[in-house]
C-alpha positions in Angstrom: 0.0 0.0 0.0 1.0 3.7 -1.1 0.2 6.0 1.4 -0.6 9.2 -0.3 -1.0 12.7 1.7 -2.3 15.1 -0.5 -3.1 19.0 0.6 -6.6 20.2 0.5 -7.7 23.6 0.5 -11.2 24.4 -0.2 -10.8 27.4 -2.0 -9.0 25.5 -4.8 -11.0 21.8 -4.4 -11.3 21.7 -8.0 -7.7 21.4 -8.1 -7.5 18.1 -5.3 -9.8 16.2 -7.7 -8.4 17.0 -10.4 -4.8 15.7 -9.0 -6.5 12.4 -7.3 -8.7 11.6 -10.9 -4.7 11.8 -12.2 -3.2 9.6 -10.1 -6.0 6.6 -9.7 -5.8 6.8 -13.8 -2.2 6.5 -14.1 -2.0 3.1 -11.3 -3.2 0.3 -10.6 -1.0 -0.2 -7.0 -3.2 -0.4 -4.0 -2.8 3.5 -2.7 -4.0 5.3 0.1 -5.2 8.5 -0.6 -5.3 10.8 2.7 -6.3 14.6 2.8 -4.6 16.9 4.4 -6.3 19.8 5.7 -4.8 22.3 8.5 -5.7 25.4 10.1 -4.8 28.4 7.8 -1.6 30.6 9.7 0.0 32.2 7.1 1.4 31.3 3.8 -0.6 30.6 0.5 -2.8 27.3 1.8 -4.4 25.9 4.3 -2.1 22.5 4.4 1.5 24.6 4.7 2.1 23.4 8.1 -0.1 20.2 8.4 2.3 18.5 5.7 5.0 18.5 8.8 2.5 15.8 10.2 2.9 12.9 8.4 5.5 11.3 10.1 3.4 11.6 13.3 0.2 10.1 11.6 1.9 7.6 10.1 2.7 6.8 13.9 6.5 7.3 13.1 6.5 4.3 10.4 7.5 3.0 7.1 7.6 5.5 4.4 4.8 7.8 2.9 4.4 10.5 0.1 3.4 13.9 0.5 2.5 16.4 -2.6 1.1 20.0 -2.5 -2.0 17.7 -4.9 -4.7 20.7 -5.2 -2.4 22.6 -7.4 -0.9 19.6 -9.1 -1.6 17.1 -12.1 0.1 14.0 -12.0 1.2 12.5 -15.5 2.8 8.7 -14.9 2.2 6.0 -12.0 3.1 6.9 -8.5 4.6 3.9 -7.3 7.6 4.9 -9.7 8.0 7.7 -7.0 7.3 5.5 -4.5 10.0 3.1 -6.1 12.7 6.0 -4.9 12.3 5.9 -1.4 16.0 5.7 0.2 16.0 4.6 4.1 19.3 6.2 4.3 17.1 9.8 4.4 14.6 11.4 6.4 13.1 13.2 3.3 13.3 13.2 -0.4 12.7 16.1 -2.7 13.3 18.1 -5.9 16.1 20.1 -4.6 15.2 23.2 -6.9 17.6 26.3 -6.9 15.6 29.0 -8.9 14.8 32.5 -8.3 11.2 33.2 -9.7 9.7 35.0 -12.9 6.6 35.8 -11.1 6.2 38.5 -8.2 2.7 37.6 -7.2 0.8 34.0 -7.5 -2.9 33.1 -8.1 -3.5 36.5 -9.5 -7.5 37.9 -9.4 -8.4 35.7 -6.6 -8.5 35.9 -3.0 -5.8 34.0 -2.4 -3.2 36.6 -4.2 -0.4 36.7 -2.4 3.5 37.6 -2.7 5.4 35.1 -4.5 8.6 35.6 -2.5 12.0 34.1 -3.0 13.4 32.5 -0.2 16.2 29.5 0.3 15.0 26.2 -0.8 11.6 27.4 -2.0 9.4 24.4 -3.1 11.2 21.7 -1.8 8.4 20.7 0.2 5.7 20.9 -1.9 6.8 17.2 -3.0 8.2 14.9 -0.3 9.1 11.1 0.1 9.0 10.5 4.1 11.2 8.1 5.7 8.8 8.4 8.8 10.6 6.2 11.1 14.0 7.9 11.1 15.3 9.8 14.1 15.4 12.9 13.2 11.5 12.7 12.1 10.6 12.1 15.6 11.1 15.7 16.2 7.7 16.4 14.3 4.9 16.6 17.0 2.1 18.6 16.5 3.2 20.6 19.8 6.7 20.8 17.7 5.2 22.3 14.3 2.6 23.8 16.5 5.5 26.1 18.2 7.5 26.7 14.9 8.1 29.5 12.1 6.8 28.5 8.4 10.9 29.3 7.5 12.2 26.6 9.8 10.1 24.1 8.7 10.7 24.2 4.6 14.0 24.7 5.1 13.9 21.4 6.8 15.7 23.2 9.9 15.5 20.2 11.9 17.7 18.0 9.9 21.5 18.3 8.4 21.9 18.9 4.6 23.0 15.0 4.3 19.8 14.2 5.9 17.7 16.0 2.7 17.7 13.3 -0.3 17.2 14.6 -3.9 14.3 13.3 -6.8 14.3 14.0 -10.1 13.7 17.8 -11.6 10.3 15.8 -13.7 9.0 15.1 -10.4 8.2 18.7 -9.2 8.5 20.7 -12.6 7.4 24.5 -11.8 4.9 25.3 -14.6 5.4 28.7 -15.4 9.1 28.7 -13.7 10.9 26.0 -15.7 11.6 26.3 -19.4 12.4 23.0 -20.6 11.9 19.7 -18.3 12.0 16.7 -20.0 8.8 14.6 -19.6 7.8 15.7 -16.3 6.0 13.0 -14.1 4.3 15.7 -12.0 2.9 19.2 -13.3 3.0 21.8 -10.4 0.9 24.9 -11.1 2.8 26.9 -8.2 1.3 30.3 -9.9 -2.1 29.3 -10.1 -4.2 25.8 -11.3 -5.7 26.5 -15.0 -9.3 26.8 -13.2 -8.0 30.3 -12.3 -8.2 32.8 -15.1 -4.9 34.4 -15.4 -3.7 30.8 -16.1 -6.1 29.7 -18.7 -3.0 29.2 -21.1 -0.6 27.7 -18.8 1.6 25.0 -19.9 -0.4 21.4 -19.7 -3.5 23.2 -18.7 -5.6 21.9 -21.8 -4.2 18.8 -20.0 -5.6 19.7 -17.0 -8.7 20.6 -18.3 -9.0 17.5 -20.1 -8.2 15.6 -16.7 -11.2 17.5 -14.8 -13.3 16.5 -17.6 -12.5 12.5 -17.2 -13.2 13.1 -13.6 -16.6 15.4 -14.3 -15.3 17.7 -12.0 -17.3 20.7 -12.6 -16.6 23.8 -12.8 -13.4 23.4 -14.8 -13.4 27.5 -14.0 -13.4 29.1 -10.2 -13.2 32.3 -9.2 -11.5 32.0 -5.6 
């Protein structure tokens, strides 16, 4: 079993379904699909702190995968991420170094915000969890609870050596990166194609196409 935590945030639920309808269609692996939802503090969504949490729901166990999901669309099988997981970690990510094109994100809506740069930006928005190790045990809800947004995506709890890496194609940054190659996972980081400034995004026909296997309706929101 696949255990799958996937961030929910009402205001873009269009964009959850859209990733799940991806990811059923592209496996046949038994996967569990779990929602993450949080209370909102700061930051963009609702899930930006309760992602720090899966180690501690998984009861400190075995491995799970995280993804940002509602503003996602996944394009191959899951368990060929899954297939990555090193126990010599205590995460995995897409260990992006960029600074961005874009000043402000999901433009028109309410959930406009700064798009700021700051060190290791992203790398969390994708995440293979090696739950049981150590260092992971640090994760408590009291722990995340008590801690700055900054500390936790820079992973401020664990050495550099401790951070793995996954390929570019399994976090590419629509709308940030040029040329990837294939990429397994689609991130609209600016805005999901339901949103009208992104209408014309990169793979957002493919999106829309996705939402309309799933008959997710509207394919449009105005947040």
């Amino acid at each position: 079993m696949i255990r799958i935590f996937c961030g929910y945030d009402k205001r873009e639920a269009v964009g959850f379904h859209v990733f799940v309808e991806s990811l059923i269609r592209h496996t046949d692996s038994a996967v569990a699909i779990i929602p993450l939802i949080g209370e909102q503090r700061d930051g963009t969504n609702a899930y930006t702190y309760a992602r720090f949490l899966v180690p501690y729901l998984c009861n400190f166990e075995g491995s799970a995968i995280f993804v940002d999901g509602s503003d996602m669309l996944l394009r191959t099988d899951i368990k060929q991420l899954a297939k990555l997981a090193n126990s010599q970690y205590a995460v995995q990510v897409v260990r992006h170094d960029y600074r961005t094109h874009h000043p402000r994100k999901y433009l028109g809506t309410t959930m406009e915000s700064p798009n700021s740069d700051y060190p290791r930006k992203n790398w969390s928005s994708v995440m293979i969890w090696n739950c049981g190790y150590a260092a992971n045990r640090w994760l408590t809800p009291k722990a995340i609870g008590d801690s700055e947004g900054a500390f936790l995506h820079r992973f401020g709890w664990l050495d550099s050596e401790e951070i793995g890496p996954l390929p570019v194609r399994w976090n590419a940054l629509v709308g940030e990166h040029k040329v990837v190659d294939d990429p397994h996972i689609a991130h609209f980081t600016l805005g999901i194609p339901a949103i009208d400034a992104y209408q014309e995004s990169d793979f957002a026909e493919e999106w829309r196409a996705m939402a309309r296997l799933g008959q997710t309706a509207p394919d449009r929101i105005n947040v």
